[in-house]
N, C-alpha and C positions, 0 to 999 in steps of 0.2 A: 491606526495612524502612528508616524514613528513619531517615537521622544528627540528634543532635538535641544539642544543645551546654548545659554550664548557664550559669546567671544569675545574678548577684549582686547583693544588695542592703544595703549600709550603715544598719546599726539605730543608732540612736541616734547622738548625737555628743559632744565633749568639754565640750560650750555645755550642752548637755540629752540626758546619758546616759540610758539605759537604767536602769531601777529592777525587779529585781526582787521579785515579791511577798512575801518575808521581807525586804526592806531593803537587799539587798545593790548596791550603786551598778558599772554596769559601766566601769571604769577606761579606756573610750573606745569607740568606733562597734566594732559587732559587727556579723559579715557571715553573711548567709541565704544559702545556696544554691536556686536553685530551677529549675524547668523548666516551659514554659508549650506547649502542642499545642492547635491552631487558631489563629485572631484575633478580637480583641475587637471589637465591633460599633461603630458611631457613639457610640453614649452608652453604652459599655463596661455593657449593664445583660445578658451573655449571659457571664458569668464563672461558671463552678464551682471552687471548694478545696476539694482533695483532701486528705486526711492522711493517709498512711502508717502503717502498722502499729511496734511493738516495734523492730521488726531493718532496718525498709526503710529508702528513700533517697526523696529526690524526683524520681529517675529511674523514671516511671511507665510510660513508653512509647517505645517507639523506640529505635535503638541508640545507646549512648554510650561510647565505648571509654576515656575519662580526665575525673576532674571532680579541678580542679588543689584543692590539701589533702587531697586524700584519701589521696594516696600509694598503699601496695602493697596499701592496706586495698580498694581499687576491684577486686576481683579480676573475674576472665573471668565468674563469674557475673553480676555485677551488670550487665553491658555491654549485657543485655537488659531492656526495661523488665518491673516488675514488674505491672503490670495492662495491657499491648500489646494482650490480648485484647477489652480493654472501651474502650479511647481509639482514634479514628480515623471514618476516615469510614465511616457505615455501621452504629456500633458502638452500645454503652451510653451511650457521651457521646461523641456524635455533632460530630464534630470540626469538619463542615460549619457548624453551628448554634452551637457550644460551644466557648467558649474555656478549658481546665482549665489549673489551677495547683497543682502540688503543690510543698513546699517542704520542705528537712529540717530539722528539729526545731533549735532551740536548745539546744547543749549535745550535736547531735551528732557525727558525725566523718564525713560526706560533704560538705566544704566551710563547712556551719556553723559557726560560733563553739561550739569545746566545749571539754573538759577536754585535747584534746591539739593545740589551738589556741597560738599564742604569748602571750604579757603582753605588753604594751604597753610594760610599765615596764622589762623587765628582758630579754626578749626568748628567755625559754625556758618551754615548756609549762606550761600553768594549772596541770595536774595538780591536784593536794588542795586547792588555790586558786580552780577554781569551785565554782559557788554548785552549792546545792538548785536542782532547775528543777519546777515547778509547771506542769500544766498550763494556768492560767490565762495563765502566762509568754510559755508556745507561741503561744497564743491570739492574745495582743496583739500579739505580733510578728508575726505574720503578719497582723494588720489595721495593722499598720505598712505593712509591706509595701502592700495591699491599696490604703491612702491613696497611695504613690508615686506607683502604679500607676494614679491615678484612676478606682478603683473602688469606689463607695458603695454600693451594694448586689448581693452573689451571687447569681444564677440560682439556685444550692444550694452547700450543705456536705454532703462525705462522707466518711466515716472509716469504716473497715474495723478491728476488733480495738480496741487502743488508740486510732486514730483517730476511733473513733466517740463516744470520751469527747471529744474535743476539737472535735468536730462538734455535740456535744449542747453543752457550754462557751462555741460560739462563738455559738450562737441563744440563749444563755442571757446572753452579756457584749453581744452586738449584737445585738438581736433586730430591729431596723431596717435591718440588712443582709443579711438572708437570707429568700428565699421558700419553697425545700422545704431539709430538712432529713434526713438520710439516715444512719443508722448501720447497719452491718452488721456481726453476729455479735459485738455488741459488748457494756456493761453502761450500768447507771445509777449502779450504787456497785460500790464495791471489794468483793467477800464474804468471807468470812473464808476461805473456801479458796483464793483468789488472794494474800491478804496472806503465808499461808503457803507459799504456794512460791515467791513473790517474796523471802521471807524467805530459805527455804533455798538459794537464785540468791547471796543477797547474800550469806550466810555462806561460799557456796559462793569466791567472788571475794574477802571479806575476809581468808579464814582459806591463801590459795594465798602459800605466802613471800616470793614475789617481790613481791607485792601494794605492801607498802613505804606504804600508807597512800593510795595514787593517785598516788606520785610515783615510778615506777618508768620514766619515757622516757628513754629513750639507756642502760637497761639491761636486763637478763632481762624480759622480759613476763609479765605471770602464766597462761602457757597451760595449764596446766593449770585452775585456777581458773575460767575464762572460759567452757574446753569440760565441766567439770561442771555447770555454768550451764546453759548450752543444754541438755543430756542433760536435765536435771530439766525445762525448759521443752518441750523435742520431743513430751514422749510427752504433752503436753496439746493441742497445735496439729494434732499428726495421729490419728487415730482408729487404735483397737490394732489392729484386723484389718488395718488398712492397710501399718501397720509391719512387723507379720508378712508379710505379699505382698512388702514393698518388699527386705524382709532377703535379702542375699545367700544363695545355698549355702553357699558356703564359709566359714570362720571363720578370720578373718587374724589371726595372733597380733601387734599392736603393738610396734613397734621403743624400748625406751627407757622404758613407758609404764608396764606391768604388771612389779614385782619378784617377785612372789609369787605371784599368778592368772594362770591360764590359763584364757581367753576357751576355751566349749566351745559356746556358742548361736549361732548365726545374729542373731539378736535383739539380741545385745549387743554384735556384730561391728560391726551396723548403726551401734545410738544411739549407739559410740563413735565411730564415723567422723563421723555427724553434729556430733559437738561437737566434734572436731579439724581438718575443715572450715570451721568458724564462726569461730576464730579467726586464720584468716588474715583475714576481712574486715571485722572488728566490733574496735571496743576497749574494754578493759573497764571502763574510767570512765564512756563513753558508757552503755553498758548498766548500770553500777549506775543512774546519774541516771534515765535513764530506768522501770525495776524501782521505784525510790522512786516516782517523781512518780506511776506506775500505782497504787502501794501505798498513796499517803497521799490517794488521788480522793476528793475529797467532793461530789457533785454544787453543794451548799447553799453549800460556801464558794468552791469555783472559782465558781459564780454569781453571790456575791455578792448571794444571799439570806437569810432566815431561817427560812423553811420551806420544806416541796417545793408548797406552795399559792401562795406567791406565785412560787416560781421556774416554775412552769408555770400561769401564770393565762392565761385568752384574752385578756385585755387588753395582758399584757405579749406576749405572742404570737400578735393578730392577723393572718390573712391568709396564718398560715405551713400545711405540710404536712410531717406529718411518715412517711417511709417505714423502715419498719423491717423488717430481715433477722434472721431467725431461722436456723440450723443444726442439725436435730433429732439431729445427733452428736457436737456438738459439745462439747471435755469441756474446754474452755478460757475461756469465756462459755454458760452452758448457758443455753438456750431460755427459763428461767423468768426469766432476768434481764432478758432483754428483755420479757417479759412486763409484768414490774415496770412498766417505762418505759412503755409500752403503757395500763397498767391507770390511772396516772396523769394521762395526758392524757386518757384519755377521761373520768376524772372531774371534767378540769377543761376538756370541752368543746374541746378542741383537735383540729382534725382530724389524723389518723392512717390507715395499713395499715399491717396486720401479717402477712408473707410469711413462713412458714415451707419453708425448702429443705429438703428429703428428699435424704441423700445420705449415701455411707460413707464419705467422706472426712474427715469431722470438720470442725474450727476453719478448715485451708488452703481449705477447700472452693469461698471465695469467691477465692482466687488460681488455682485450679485448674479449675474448672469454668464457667467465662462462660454458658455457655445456660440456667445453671437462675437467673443474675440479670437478664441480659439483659434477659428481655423486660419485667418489670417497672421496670426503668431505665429504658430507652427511653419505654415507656409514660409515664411518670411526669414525666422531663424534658422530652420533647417535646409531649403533648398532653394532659396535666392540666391544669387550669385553677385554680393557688390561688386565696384570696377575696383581692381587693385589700389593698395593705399602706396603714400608718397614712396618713392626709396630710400 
C-alpha cells in the first residue's frame, strides 16, 4: 500500500479573510488539509473532488500514519484510507486517468481549521468561538482550494452520505465546474427523521457535564456525551441484522461506565464499544458543527436559489450528468430520498441514472462493499460521454 503524506492549503488571508455564510469574518488565513492520488493532466481538466462522509478525513486512500493537528485524535484506524478500495490504478477512479482530491471539511479536526484549532488572537483553542459551518462554507473553500490548484473545471464531484449534499451544492454554486456529478446513499433535503436524531446527537453532547459550552480543551472531555452520539447515529449507518452478526458472544461489563445496569445483550456490549471507540478519534465540537450543518441543508439556500425549478434547470445545468446511488437498506438516507433528487431532474430534463444497490449491509455499504459501485463508476467516469459544457 503506498505511503501518501497530507497537504495544506492556506484559505483566506488577513488582506481578504474568509467570510462565512452567516457573517462571521475568520480572524485570519484558515488551513485545509488535503490529500491528492494520481497527477493532473496538462490542462488539469482530469480532477475528481471527493467529499467525505460525517466522521471521515481526507485521508481516502493509502497509508498515512500522522496528519500534523490531528494529534492522538489520528488513531491506528484511520492510518488506512477510507475508500483504498475504489482509488488507484485499476480501480473506481482510476488513478492512471484521474487525479482525486479529497479534503477535510472546515471546522474539522484532521488538520483543518476547526473548533479545536488555535485563535490567532490569543493563541488557545476556538472552542465556543467557531462559527456555524454551512455546507455552502465547505463548498467554497474547497473551490478556494480548487482555484490555487489551477483547476477550473472537475472531471466530477462525489460525495458519499453527507458528502453527497456537498456534491449536489457544489453543481448547484459552480455549475461551470463540473461535468458528472455523483452522490451516493446520500439526500436532497434534510427529512424530518434526520433532523431528529441529529437532534438527539446534539443534546446528547450538550447535556455530557464536561461539555462546558465547547470550551472544555486542556480539561475532561465530554466522553461520554460524544459516544452516546455515535451509539444513536451507528444503528442508522449499519443495517440491524448486521449489528446482530457483528455483536460479540460475549458481554463485557464496562469498566467506570455503567453504575447501575448490567449490560446482559450481546447487542449492547457491541453499540457500547462502538461509541467508546469513536471517541478517541473524533472531537466533539467538530461533530456538533457538522450534525448542524447536516440539520439545517436546504438544498434552495445552500444553492442560492429560489425554487427547486430554477436550482435544477437545463440551462443552469447544461452538459452535466448526473449518477446517483441508491442503498435499498439503507436506514440512514432511505432510497426514496434519492428518488426525490431523481424525480426532479428528470422533470427538469437533466440527464441522470439512478443505480439501486441491493445489499444487507445498509448506509456503510458504499465503504464496504466496492464491487457493487465499481462498475458503474468506472463505467461512468471513463467512458460516458457528457453533452458538451457551456462555451
Amino acid at each position: 500500500m503506498d505511503t501518501v503524506n497530507s497537504l495544506f492549503f492556506q484559505l483566506g488571508s488577513e488582506e481578504h479573510p474568509f467570510v462565512f455564510r452567516d457573517g462571521w469574518v475568520a480572524p485570519g488565513p484558515l488551513t485545509l488539509a488535503y490529500e491528492m492520488y494520481g497527477e493532473l493532466n496538462a490542462d488539469k481538466s482530469n480532477a475528481i473532488l471527493l467529499f467525505h462522509a460525517l466522521s471521515g478525513s481526507h485521508h481516502a486512500a493509502g497509508f498515512n500514519p500522522s496528519v500534523p493537528g490531528a494529534d492522538e485524535r489520528w488513531a491506528r484506524e484511520m492510518h488506512e484510507g477510507w475508500w483504498s478500495a475504489y482509488i488507484g490504478p485499476r480501480k473506481a477512479l482510476d488513478t492512471r486517468k484521474f487525479c482525486v482530491i479529497c479534503v477535510n471539511y472546515l471546522g474539522g479536526c484532521y488538520g483543518s481549521t476547526g473548533p479545536a484549532s488555535l485563535h490567532p488572537a490569543d493563541g488557545q483553542p476556538y472552542g465556543s468561538r467557531f462559527p456555524t459551518v454551512h455546507v455552502a462554507d465547505v463548498v467554497r473553500s474547497q473551490a478556494a482550494l480548487l482555484d490555487h490548484l489551477g483547476i477550473h473545471r472537475l472531471h466530477a464531484v462525489i460525495g458519499p452520505s453527507v458528502g453527497g449534499l456537498m456534491a449536489l451544492t457544489f453543481a448547484n454554486l459552480f455549475p461551470e465546474r463540473v461535468r458528472f456529478v455523483v452522490p451516493i446513499a446520500s439526500g436532497f433535503r434534510t427529512t424530518v427523521l434526520n433532523r431528529m436524531i441529529l437532534f438527539e446527537q446534539i443534546l446528547a453532547i450538550e447535556n455530557d457535564p464536561h461539555f462546558r459550552g465547547g470550551d472544555y480543551y486542556g480539561k475532561p472531555f465530554p466522553l461520554y456525551g460524544l459516544a452516546l452520539a455515535r451509539m444513536i447515529s451507528h444503528k442508522t449507518f449499519v443495517h440491524l441484522d448486521t449489528i446482530e452478526r457483528r455483536a460479540r458472544r460475549d458481554v463485557r461489563q464496562p469498566d467506570g461506565k455503567l453504575d447501575w445496569y448490567r449490560l446482559h445483550d450481546k447487542v449492547e456490549s457491541y453499540i457500547l464499544h462502538q461509541g467508546t471507540k469513536f471517541v478517541e478519534r473524533f472531537d466533539a465540537n467538530t461533530y456538533l458543527r457538522i450534525s448542524e450543518m447536516w440539520s439545517r441543508y436546504d438544498p434552495i439556500i445552500e444553492g442560492q436559489a429560489e425554487t427547486i425549478e430554477q436550482l435544477l434547470t437545463p440551462s443552469r445545468l447544461h452538459g452535466h450528468h448526473f449518477l446517483v446511488f441508491s442503498i435499498d437498506s439503507d436506514f440512514c438516507f432511505y432510497p426514496e430520498e434519492q428518488a426525490e433528487l431523481v424525480g426532479h431532474l428528470k422533470a427538469n430534463e437533466v440527464s441522470c441514472m439512478h443505480i439501486t444497490v441491493h445489499s444487507e449491509k445498509g448506509h456503510d455499504s458504499f465503504l464496504l462493499e466496492p464491487e457493487l459501485f465499481t462498475p458503474h463508476l468506472y463505467h461512468t467516469l471513463r467512458h460516458r460521454k457528457a453533452a458538451p459544457g457551456r462555451p
